[in-house]
C-alpha positions in Angstrom: 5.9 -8.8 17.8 6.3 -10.4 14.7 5.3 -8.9 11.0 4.6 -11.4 8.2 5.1 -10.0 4.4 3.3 -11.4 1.6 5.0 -11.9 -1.4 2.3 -12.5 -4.1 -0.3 -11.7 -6.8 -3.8 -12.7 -7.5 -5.3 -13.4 -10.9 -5.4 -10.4 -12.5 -9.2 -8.9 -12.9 -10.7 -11.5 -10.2 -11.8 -10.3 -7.0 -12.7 -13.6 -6.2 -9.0 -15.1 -6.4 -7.5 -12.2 -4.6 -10.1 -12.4 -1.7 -9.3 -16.3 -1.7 -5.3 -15.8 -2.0 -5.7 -13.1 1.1 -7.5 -15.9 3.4 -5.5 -18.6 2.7 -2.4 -16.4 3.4 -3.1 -14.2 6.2 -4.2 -18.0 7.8 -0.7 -19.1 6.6 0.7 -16.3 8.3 -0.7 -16.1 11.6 0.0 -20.2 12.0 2.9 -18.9 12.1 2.7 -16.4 14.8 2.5 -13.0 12.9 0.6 -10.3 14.4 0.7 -7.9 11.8 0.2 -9.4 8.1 0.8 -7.1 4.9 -0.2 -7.4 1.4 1.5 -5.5 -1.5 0.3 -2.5 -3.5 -3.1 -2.6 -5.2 -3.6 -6.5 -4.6 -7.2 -6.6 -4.1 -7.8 -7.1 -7.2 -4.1 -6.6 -8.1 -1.7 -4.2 -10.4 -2.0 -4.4 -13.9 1.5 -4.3 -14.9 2.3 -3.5 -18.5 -1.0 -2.6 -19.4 -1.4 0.3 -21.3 -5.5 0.0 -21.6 -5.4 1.0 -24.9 -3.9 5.0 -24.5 -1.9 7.0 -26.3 -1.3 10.7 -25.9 -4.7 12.3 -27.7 -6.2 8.9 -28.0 -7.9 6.1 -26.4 -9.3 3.1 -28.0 -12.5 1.3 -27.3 -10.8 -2.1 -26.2 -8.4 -0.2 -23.4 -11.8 1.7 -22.1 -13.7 -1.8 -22.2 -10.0 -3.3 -20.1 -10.3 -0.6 -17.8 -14.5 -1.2 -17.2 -13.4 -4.8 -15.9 -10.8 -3.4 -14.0 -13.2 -0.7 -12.3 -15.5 -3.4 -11.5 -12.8 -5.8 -9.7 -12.3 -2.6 -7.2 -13.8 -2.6 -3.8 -15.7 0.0 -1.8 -14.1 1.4 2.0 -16.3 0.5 3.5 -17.9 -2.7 1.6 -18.6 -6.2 1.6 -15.0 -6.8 0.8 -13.4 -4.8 3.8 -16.4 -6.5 6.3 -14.5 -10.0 4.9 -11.1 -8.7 5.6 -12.5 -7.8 8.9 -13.8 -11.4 9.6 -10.5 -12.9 8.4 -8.3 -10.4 11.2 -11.0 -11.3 14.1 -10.4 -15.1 13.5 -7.2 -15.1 13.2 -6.4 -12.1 15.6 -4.2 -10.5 13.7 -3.6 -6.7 12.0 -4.2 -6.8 8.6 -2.5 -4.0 6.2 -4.0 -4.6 2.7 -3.0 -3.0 -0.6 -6.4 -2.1 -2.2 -8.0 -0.3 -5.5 -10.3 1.9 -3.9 -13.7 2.8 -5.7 -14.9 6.7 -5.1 -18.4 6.3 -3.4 -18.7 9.9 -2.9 -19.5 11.0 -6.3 -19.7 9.7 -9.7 -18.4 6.3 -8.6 -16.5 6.2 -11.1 -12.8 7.2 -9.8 -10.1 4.8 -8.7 -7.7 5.2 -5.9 -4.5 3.1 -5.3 -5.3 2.6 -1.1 -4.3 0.9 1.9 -6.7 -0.2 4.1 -5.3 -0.8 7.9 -7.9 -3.9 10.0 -7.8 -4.3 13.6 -7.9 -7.9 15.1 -10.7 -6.8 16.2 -12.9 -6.7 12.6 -12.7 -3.0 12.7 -11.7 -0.9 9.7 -9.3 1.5 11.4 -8.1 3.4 8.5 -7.2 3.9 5.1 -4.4 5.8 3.3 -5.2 6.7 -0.6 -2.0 7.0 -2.7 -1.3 10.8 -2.8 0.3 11.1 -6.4 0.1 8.0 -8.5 2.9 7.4 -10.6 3.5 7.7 -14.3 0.5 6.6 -16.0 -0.8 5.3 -13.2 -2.3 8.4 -13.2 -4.5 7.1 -16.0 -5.9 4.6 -13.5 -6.2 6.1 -10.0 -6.9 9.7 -9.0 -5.0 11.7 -6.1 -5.5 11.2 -2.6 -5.4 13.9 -0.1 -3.8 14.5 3.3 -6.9 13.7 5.1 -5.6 10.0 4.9 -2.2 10.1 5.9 -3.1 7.6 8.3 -1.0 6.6 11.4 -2.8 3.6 14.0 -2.1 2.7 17.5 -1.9 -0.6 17.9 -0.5 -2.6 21.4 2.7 -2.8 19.9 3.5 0.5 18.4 2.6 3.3 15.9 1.8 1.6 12.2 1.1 4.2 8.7 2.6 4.2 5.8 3.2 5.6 2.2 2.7 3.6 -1.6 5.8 3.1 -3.3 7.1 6.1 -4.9 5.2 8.4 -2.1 8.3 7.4 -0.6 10.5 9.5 -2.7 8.1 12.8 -1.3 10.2 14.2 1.6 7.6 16.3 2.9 5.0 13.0 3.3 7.4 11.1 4.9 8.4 14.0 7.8 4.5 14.2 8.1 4.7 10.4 9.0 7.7 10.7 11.4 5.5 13.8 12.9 2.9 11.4 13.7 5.2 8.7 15.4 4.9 5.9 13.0 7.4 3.1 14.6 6.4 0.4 12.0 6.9 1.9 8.7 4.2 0.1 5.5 5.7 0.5 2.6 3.4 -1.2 0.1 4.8 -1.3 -3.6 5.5 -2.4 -7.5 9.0 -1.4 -7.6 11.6 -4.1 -8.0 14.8 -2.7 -8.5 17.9 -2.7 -6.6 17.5 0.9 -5.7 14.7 0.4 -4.2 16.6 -1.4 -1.5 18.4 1.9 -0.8 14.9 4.1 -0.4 13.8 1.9 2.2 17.3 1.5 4.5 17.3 5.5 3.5 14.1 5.6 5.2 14.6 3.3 8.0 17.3 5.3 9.2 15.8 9.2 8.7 12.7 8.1 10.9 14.4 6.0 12.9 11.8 3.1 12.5 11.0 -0.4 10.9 10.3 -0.6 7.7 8.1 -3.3 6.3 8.7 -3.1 2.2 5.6 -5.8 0.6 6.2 -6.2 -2.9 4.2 -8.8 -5.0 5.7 -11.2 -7.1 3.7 -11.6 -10.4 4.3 -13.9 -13.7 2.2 -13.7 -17.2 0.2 -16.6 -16.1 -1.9 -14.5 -13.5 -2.9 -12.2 -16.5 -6.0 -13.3 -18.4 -5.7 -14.2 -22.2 -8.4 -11.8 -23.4 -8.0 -9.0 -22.7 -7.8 -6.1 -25.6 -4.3 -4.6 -24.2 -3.1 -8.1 -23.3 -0.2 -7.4 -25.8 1.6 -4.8 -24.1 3.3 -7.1 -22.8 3.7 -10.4 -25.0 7.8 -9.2 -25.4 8.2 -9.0 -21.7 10.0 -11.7 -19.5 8.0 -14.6 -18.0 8.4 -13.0 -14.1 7.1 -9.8 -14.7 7.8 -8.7 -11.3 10.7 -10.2 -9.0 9.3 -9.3 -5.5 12.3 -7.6 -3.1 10.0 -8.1 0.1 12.1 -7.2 3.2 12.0 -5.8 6.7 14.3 -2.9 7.9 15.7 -2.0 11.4 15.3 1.8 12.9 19.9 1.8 12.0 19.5 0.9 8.3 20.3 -2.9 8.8 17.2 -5.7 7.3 16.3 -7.8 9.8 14.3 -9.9 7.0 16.4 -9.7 4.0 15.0 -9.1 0.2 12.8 -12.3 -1.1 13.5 -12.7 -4.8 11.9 -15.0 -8.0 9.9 -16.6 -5.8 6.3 -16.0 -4.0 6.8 -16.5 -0.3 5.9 -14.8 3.0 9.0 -13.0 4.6 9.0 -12.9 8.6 10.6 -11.0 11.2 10.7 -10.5 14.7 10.9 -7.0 15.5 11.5 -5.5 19.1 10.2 -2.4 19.3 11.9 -1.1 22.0 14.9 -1.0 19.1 13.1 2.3 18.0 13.6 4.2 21.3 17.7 3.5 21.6 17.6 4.4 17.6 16.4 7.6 18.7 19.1 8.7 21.3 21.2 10.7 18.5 18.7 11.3 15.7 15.3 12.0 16.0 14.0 14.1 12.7 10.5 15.4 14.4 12.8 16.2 17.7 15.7 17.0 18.6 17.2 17.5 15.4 14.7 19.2 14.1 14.8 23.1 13.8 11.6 24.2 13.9 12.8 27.8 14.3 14.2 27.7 10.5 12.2 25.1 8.8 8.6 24.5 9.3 5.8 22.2 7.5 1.9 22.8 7.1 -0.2 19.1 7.0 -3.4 20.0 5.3 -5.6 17.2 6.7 -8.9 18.2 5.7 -10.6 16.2 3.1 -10.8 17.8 0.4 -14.2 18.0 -1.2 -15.6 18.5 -5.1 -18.7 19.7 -4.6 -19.9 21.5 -1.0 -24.2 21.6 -0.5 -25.2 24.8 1.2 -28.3 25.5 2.8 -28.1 28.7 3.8 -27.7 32.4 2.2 -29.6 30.9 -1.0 -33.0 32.4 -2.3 
């Protein structure tokens, strides 16, 4: 099969422009002959590098709270309108579509933020979603915690695809429970950049003895609108604010799409999945070189709710 990785980012704030830049790329992609087409962390409606929204330990300031309003509004429901277009564009185009979202809560006050993927069949079917189970830093300010009712793994005709967000990657005990599920194509949505990056994702490549498809976004100043209130957060920073790094990793460590840098761009790759199995002969973490009888991992998968209604046992 073959994976397409999108290299890009929308105009900050503006659903409309990320729905647009998805279309026109996934279409891009799959004239290409991708079957599997991935977007980077949080790019419906994209990460807000730099941005501080106006906070300071013990303070926030009116301006930052009024930045972050827009943003809440830019996110998308799962399910919405927005995933129902998503679905549209994989059933034309026949393709699996693996989407970096910000999720909005439509459970309970509405008002929370989650930093999601969202997995569409070619089909137009939602098939899953994975919600970001510690955000990072003060990304924390932005999204709240997921829980493991979402670490999602799907069966598609070509392998197992789930995945982790970018430094959910450095959590040992997510990624085992993604190798317990079988994941042969590995998502790895993210923000990060750097060179060592490059390492987490050959690391990972060979521990679970599967692809790895890194999507990274590559994002200037110009996609950031000129008014909004922390806008100059980041006024000293370089033009490219972030480089990209998109690549695709074989089950031994080796890319079989190497890093795309300074430049937006999709990154291809034909990947044979029957590379996996043979990968698997000498090390296989979830098998035979696991020791079950010394170590041992409990998966809480139930959702985890705030508030729970009872009926019963009341007067």
């Amino acid at each position: 099969m073959k994976v397409a990785v999108v290299q890009a980012a929308p105009f900050l704030f503006d659903k409309a422009s990320a729905l647009e830049k998805l279309v026109a790329m996934s279409k891009e992609a799959a004239a290409a002959g991708a079957n599997l087409v991935v977007f980077p962390e949080a790019f419906l409606p994209g990460y807000p590098r730099g941005l501080g929204f106006g906070a300071r330990v013990g303070s926030r300031t009116d301006g930052g709270r009024r930045d972050w309003e827009r943003y809440w509004a830019s996110a998308v429901d799962v399910p919405g309108i927005e995933t129902e277009l998503l679905g549209e564009t994989a059933k034309e185009l026949g393709v699996y579509l693996v989407v970096g979202v910000v999720e909005r809560d439509q459970e309970y006050s509405r008002a929370t933020l989650y930093n999601s993927i969202v997995y569409i069949g070619p089909d137009g079917r939602l098939l899953g979603k994975h919600r970001k189970l510690v955000p990072t830093g003060t990304e924390r300010l932005l999204w709240g915690q997921g829980d493991g009712s979402t670490l999602t793994v799907i069966d598609t005709s070509f392998g197992r695809i789930g995945g982790l967000i970018c430094w959910e990657n450095y959590m040992p005990l997510a990624r085992t429970a993604m190798y317990a599920q079988g994941v042969d194509i590995y998502i790895a949505p993210t923000a990060d950049a750097r060179d060592t990056w490059q390492a987490t994702i050959r690391h990972i490549a060979c521990e679970g003895r599967c692809f790895v498809v890194s999507c990274n976004q590559f994002a200037t100043k110009a996609s950031y609108p000129a008014d909004l209130s922390s806008g100059g957060d980041i006024e000293g920073d370089d033009d490219i604010l972030c480089r990209g790094g998109s690549a695709v990793v074989g089950p031994l460590g080796e890319y079989v799409a190497e890093p795309l840098y300074n430049e937006e761009g999709i990154v291809y790759a034909e990947l044979d999945l029957s590379a996996v199995t043979r990968s698997r002969f000498d090390f296989d973490a979830v098998g035979h070189y696991s020791r079950p009888d010394i170590f041992r991992l409990d998966v809480n998968k139930r959702k985890q709710a705030i508030v729970s209604s009872q009926t019963e046992g009341w007067i």
